[in-house]
N, CA, C and O atoms as a MOPAC input file, in Angstrom:
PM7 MOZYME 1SCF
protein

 N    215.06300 1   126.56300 1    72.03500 1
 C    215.21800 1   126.09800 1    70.67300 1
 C    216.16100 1   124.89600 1    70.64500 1
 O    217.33000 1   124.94700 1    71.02900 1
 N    215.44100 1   123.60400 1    70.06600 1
 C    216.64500 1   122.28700 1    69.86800 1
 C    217.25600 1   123.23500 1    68.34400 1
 O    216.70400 1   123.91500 1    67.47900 1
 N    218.87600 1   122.74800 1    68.68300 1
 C    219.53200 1   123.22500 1    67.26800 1
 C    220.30800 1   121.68700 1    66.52400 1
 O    219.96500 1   120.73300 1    67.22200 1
 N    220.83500 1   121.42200 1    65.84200 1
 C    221.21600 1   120.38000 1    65.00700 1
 C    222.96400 1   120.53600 1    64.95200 1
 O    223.42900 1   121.42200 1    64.23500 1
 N    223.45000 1   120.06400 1    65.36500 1
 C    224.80700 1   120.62600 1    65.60700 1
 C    225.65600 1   119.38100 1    65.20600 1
 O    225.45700 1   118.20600 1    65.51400 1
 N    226.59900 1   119.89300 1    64.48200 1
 C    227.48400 1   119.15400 1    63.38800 1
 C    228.70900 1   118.88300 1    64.36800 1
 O    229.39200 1   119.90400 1    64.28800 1
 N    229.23100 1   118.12200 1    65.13000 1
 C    230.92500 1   118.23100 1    65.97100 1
 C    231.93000 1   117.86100 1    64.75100 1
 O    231.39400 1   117.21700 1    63.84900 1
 N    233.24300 1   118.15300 1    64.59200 1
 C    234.24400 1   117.49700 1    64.32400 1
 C    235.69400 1   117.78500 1    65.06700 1
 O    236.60800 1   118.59700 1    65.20900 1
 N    235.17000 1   116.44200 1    65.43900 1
 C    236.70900 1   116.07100 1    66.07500 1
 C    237.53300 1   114.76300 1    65.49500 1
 O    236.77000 1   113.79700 1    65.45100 1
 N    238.59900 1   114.50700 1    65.12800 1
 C    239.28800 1   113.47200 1    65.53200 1
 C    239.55900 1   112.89700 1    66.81600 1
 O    240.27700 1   111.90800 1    66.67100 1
 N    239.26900 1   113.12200 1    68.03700 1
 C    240.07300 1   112.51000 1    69.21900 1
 C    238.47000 1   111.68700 1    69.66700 1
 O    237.75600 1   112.44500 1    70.32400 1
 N    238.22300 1   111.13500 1    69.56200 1
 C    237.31500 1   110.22100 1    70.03700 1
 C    236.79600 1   110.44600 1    71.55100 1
 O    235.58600 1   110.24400 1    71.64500 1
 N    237.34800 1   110.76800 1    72.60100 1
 C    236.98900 1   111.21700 1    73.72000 1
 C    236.42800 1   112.65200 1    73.86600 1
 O    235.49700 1   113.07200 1    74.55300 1
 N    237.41500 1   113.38400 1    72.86900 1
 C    237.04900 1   114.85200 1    72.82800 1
 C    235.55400 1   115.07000 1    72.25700 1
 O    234.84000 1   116.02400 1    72.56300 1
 N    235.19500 1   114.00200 1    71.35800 1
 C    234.36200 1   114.06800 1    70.31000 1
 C    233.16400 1   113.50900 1    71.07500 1
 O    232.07700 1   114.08000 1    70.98800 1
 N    233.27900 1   112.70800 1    71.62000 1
 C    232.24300 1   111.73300 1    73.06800 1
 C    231.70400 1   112.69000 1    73.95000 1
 O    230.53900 1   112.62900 1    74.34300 1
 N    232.86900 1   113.97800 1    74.42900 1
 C    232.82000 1   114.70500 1    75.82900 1
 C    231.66200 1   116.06000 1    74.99800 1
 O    230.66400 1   116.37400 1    75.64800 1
 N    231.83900 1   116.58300 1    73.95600 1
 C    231.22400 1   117.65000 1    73.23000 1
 C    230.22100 1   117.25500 1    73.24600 1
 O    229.31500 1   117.50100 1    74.04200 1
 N    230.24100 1   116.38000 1    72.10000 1
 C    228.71900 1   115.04300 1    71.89500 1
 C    227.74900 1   115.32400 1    73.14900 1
 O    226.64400 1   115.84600 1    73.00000 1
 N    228.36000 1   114.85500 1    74.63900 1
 C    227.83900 1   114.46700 1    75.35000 1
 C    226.51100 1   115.95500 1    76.08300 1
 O    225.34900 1   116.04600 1    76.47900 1
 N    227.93300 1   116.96600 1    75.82400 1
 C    227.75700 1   118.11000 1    76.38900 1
 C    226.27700 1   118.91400 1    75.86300 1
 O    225.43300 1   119.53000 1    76.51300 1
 N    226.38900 1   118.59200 1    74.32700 1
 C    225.33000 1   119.33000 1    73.07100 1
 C    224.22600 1   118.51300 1    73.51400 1
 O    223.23200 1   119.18300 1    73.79700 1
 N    224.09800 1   117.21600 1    73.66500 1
 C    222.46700 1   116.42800 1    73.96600 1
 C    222.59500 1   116.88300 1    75.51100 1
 O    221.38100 1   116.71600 1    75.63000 1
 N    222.87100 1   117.18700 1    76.43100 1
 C    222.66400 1   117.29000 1    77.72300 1
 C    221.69100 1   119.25600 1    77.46000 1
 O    220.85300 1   119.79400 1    78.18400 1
 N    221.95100 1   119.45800 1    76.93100 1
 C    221.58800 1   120.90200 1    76.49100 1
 C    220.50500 1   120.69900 1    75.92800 1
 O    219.60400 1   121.46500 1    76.27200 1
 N    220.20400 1   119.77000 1    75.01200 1
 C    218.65700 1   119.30300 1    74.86500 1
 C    218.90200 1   119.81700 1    72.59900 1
 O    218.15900 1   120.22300 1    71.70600 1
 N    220.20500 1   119.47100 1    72.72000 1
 C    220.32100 1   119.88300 1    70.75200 1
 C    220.49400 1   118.41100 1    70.81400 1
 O    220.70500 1   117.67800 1    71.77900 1
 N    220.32000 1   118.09600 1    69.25000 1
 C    220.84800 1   117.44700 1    68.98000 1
 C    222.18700 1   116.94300 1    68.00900 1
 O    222.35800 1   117.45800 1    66.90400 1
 N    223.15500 1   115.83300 1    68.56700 1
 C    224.48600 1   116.08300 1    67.49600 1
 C    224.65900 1   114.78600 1    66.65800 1
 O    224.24900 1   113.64200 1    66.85600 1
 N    225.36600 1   115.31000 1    65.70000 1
 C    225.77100 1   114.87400 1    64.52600 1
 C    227.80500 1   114.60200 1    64.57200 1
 O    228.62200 1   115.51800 1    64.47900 1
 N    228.00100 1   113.72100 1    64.67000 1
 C    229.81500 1   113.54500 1    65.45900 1
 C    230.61100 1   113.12700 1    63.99100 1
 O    230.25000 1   112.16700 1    63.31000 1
 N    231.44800 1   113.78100 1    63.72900 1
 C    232.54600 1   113.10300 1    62.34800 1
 C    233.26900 1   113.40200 1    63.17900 1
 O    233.14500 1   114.05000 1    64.21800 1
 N    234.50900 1   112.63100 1    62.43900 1
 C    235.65300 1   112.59100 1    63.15400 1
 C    236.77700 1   113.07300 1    61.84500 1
 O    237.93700 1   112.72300 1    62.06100 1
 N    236.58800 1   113.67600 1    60.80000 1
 C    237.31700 1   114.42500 1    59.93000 1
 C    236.85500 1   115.79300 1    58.82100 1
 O    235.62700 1   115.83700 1    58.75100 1
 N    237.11700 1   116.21800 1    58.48800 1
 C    236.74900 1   117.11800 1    57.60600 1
 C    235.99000 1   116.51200 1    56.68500 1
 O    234.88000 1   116.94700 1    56.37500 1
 N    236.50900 1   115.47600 1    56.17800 1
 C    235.81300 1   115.05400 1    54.68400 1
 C    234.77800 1   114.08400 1    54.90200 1
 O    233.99000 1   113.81900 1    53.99500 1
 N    234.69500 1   113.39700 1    56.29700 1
 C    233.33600 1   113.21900 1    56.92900 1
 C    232.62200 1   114.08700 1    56.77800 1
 O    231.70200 1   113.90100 1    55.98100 1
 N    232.68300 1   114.88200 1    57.19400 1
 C    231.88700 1   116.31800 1    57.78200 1
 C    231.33700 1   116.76400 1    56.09800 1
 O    230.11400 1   116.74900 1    55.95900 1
 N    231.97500 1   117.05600 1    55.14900 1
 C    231.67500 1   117.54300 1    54.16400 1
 C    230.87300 1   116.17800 1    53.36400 1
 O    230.00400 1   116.51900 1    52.56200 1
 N    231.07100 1   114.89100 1    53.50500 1
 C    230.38900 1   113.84800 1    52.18100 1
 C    229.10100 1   113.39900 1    53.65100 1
 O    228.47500 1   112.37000 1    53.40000 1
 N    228.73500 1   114.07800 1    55.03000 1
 C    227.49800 1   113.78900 1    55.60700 1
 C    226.62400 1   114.44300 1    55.20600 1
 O    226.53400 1   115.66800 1    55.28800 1
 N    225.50800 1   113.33800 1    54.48600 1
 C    223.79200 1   114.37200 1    53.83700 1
 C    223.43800 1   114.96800 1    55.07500 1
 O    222.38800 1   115.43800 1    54.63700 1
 N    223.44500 1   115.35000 1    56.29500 1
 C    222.81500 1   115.71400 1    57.20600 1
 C    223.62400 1   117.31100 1    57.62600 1
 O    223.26900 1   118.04600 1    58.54700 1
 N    224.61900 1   117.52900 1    56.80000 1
 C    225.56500 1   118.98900 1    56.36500 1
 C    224.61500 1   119.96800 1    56.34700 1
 O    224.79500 1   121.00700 1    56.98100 1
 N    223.33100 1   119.71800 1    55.51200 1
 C    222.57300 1   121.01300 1    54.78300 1
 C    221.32600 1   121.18600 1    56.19500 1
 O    220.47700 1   122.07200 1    56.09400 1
 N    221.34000 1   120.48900 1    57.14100 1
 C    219.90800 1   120.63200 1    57.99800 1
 C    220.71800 1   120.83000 1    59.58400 1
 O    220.17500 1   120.90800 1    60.68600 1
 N    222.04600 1   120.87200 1    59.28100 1
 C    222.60500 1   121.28700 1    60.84900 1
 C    222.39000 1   122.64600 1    61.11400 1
 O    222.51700 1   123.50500 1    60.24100 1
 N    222.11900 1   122.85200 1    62.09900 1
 C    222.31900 1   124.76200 1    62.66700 1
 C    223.31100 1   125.54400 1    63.07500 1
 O    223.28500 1   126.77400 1    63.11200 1
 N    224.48300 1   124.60900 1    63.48400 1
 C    225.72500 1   124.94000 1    63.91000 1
 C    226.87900 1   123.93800 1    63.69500 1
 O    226.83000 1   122.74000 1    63.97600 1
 N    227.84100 1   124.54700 1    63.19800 1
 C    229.09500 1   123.56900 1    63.23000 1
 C    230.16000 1   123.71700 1    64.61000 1
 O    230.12600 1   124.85800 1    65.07100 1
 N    230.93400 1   122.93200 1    65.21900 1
 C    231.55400 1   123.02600 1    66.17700 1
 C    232.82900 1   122.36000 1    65.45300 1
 O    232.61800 1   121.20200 1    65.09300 1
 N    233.74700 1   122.72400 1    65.25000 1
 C    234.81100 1   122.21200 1    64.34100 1
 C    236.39100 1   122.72800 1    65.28100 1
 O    236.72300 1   123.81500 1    65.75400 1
 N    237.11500 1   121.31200 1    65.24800 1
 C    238.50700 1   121.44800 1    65.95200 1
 C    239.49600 1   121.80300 1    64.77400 1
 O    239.58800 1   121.30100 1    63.65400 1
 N    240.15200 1   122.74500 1    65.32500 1
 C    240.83600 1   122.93200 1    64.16500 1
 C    242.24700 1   121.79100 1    63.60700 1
 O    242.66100 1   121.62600 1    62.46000 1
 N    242.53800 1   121.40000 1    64.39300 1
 C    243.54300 1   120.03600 1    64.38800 1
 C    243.25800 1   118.88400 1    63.69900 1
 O    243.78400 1   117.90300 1    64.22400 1
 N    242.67900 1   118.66700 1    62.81000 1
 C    241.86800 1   117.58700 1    62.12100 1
 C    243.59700 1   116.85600 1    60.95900 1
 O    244.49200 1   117.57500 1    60.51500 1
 N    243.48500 1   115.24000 1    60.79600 1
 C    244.11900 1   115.11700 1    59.93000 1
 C    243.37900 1   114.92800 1    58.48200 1
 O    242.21900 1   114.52300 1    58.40500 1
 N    244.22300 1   115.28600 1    57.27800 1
 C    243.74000 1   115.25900 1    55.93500 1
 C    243.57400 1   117.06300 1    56.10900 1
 O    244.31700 1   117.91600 1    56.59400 1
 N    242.31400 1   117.11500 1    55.49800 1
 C    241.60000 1   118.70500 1    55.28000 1
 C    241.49400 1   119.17400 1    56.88200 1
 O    240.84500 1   118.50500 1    57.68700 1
 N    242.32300 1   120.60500 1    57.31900 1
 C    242.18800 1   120.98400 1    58.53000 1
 C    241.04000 1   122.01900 1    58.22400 1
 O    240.44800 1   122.32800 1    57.19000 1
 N    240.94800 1   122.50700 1    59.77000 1
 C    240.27300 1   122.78800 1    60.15200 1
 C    239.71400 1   123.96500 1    59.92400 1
 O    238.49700 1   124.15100 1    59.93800 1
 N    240.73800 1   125.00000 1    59.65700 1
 C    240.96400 1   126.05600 1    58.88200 1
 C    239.82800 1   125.77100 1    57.09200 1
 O    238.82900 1   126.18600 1    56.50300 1
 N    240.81100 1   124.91100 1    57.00200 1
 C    240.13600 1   124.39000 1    55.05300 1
 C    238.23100 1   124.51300 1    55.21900 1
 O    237.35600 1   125.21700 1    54.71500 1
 N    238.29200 1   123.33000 1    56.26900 1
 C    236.94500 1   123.53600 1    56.49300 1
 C    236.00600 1   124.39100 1    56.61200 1
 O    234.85800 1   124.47600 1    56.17500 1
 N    236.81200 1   125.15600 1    57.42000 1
 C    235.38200 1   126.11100 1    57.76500 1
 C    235.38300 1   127.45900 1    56.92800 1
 O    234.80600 1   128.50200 1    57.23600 1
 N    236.08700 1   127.23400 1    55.90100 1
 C    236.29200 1   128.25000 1    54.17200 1
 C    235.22300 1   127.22900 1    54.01900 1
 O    234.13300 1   127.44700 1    54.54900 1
 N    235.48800 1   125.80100 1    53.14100 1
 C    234.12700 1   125.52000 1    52.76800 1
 C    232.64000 1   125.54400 1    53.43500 1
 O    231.59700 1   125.81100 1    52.83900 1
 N    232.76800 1   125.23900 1    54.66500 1
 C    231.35000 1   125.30300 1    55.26800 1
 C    230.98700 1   127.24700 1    55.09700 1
 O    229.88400 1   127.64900 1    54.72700 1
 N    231.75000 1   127.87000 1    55.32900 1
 C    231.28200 1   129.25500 1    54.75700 1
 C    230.90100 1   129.11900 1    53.42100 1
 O    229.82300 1   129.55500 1    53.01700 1
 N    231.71000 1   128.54300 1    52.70200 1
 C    231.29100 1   128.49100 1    51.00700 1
 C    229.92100 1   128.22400 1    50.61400 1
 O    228.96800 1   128.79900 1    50.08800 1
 N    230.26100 1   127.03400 1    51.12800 1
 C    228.79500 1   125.96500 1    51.17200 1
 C    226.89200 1   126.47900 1    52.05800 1
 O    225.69200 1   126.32500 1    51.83400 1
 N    227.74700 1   127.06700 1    53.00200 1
 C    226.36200 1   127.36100 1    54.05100 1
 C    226.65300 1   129.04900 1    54.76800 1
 O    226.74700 1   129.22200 1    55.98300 1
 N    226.76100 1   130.14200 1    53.77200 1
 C    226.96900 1   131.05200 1    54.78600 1
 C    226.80000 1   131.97500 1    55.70600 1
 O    227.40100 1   132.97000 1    56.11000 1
 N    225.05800 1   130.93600 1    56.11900 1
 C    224.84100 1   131.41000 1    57.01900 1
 C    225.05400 1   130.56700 1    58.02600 1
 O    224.65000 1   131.06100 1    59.07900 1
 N    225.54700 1   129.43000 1    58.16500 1
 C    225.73400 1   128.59500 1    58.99600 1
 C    226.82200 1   128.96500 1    60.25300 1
 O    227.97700 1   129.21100 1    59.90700 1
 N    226.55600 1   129.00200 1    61.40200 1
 C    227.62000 1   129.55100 1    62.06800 1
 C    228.64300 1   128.38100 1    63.04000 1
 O    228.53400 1   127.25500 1    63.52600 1
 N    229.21100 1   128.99800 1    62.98300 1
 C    230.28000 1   127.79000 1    63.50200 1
 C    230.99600 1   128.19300 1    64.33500 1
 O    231.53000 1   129.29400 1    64.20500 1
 N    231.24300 1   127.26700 1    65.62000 1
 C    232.12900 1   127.36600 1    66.84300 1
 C    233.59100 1   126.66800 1    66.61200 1
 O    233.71300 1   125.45700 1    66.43100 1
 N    234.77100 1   127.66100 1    66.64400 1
 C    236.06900 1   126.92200 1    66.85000 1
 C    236.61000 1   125.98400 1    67.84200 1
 O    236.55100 1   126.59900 1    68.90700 1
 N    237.04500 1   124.96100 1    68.03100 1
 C    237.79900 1   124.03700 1    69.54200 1
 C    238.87400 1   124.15700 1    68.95000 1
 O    238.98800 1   124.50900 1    67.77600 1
 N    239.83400 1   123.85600 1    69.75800 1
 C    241.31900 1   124.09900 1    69.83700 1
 C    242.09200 1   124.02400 1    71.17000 1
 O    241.64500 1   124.18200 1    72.30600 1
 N    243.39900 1   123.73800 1    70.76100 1
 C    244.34500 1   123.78100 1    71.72300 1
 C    245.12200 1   124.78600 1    71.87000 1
 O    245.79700 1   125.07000 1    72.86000 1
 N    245.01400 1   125.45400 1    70.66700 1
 C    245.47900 1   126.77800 1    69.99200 1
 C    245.61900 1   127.46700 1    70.85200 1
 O    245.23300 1   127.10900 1    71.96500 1
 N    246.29800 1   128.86600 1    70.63800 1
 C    246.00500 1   130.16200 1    71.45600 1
 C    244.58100 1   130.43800 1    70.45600 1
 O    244.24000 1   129.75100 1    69.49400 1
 N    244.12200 1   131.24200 1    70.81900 1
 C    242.67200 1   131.51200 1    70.55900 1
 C    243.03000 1   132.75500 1    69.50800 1
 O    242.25700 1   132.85100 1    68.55400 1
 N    244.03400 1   133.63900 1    69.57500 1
 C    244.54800 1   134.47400 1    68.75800 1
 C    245.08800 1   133.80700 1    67.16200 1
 O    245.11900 1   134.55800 1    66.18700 1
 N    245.39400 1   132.69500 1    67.07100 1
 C    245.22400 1   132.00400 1    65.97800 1
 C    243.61000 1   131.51400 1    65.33000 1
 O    243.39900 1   131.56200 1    64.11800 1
 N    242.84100 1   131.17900 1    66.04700 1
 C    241.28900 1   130.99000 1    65.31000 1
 C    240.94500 1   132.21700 1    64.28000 1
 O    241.01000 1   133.42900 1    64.48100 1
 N    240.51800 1   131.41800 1    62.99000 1
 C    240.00100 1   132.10900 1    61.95500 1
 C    238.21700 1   132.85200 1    62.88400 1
 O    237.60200 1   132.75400 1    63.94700 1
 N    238.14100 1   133.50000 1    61.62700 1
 C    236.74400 1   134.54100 1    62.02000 1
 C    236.09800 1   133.76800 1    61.67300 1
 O    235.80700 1   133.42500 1    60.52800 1
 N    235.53200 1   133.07700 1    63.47100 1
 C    233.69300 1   132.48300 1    63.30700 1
 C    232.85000 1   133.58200 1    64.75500 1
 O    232.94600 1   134.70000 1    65.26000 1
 N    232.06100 1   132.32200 1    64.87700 1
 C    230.90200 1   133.35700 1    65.49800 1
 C    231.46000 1   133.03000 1    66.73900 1
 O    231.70500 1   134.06100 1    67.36500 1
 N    231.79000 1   131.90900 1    67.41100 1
 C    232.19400 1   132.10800 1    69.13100 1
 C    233.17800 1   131.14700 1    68.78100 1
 O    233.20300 1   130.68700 1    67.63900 1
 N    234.18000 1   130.71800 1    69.85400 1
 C    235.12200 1   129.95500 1    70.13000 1
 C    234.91300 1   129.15800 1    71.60100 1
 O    234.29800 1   129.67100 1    72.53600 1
 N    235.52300 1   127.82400 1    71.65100 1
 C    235.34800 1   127.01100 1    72.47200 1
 C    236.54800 1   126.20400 1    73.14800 1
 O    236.40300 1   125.02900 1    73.48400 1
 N    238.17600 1   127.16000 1    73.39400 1
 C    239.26800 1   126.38300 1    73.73500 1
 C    239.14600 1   125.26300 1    74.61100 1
 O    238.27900 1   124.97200 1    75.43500 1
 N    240.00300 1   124.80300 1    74.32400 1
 C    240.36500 1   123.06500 1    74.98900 1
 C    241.57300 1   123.48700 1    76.22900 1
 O    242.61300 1   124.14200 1    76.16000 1
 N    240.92700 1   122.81800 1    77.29200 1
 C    240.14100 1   122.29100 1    77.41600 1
 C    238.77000 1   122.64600 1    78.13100 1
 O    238.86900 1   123.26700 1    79.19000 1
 N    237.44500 1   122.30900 1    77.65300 1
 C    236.25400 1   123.07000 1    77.54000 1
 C    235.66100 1   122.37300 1    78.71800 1
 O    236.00700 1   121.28600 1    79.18100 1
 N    234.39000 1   123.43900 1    79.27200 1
 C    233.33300 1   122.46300 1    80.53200 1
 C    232.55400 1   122.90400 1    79.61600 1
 O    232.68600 1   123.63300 1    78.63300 1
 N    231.40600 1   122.12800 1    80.28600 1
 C    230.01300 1   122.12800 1    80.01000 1
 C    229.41000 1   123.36600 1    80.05000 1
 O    228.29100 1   123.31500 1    79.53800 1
 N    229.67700 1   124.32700 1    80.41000 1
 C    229.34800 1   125.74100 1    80.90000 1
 C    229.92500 1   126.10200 1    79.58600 1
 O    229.17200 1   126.25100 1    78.62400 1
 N    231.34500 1   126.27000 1    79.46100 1
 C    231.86100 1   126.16200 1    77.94100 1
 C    230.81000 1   126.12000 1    76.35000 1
 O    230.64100 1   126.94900 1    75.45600 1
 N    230.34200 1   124.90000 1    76.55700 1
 C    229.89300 1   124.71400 1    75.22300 1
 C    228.47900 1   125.24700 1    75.46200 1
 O    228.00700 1   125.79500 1    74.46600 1
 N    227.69400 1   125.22100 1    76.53200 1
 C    226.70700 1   125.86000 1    76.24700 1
 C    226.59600 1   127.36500 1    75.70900 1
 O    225.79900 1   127.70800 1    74.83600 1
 N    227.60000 1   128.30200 1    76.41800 1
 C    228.02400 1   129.86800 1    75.96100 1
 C    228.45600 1   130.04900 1    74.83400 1
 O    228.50700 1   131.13500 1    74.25600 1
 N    228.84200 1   128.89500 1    74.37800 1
 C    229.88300 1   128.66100 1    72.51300 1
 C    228.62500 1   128.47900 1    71.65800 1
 O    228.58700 1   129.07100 1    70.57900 1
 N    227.30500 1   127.50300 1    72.14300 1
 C    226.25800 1   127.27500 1    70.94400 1
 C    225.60400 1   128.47000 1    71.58700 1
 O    225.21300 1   129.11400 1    70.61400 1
 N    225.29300 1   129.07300 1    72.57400 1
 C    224.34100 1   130.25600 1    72.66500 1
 C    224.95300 1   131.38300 1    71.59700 1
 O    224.22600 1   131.83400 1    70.71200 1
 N    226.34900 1   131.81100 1    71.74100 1
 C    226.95300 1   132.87100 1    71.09000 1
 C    226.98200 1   132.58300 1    69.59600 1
 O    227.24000 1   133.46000 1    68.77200 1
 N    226.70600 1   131.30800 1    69.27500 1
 C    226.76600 1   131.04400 1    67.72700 1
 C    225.66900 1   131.08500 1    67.17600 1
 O    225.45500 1   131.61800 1    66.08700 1
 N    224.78100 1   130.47100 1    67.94100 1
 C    223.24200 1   130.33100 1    67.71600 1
 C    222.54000 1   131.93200 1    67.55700 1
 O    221.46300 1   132.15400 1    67.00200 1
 N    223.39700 1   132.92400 1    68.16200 1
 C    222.80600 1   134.62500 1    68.50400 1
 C    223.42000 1   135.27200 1    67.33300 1
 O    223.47100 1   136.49300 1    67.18500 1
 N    223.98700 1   134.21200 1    66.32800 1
 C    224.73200 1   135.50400 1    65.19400 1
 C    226.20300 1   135.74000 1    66.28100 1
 O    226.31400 1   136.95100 1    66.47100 1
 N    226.72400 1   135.37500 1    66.62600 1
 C    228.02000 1   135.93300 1    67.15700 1
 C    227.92500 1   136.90600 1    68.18500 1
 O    228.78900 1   136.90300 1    69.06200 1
 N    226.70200 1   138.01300 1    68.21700 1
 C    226.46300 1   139.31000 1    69.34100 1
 C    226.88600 1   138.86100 1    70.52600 1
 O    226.83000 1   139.58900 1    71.51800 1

């Protein structure tokens, strides 16, 4: 299954390296680099997965993914972070930093499966 996958990152490399990771997997991505990107992109309502860092400046990351639940709730979404992982709010998989490629594929499989 190609899925439609939303990234947000601010760090431009981080955001390049994910990016890179999601089309090598054969999805295709959609890259903001803030929350309020992420929320004013028309292409919000036809993604399949969000991948969202929680470190974002303006609206974090946290904020976000209350609205993308608000907004889409069935939409499932993968956390990145630098975080301890014991801080990530309740989504469907998590993806700490720093991530491989092996990484993000197990993060969109586990999100893409409902979380199971």
């Amino acid at each position: 299954m190609t899925a439609r996958v939303l990234i947000v990152d601010d760090e431009p490399d981080e955001l390049a390296l994910i990016t890179r990771h999601v089309r090598r997997l054969g999805h295709d991505a959609v890259g903001v680099k803030s929350a309020e990107e992420a929320l004013a992109n028309p292409e919000l309502d036809t993604v399949d997965v969000a991948i969202v860092d929680l470190r974002l400046p303006g609206m974090g990351g946290w904020e976000l993914i209350d609205v993308l639940h608000e907004r889409r709730p069935d939409l499932p979404v993968v956390v990145t972070s630098v975080l301890d992982a014991d801080d990530y709010p309740h989504v469907e998989a998590w993806l700490p930093k720093p991530f491989t490629g092996d990484g993000v594929q197990a993060a969109l499989a586990r999100a893409l499966a409902g979380g199971s």
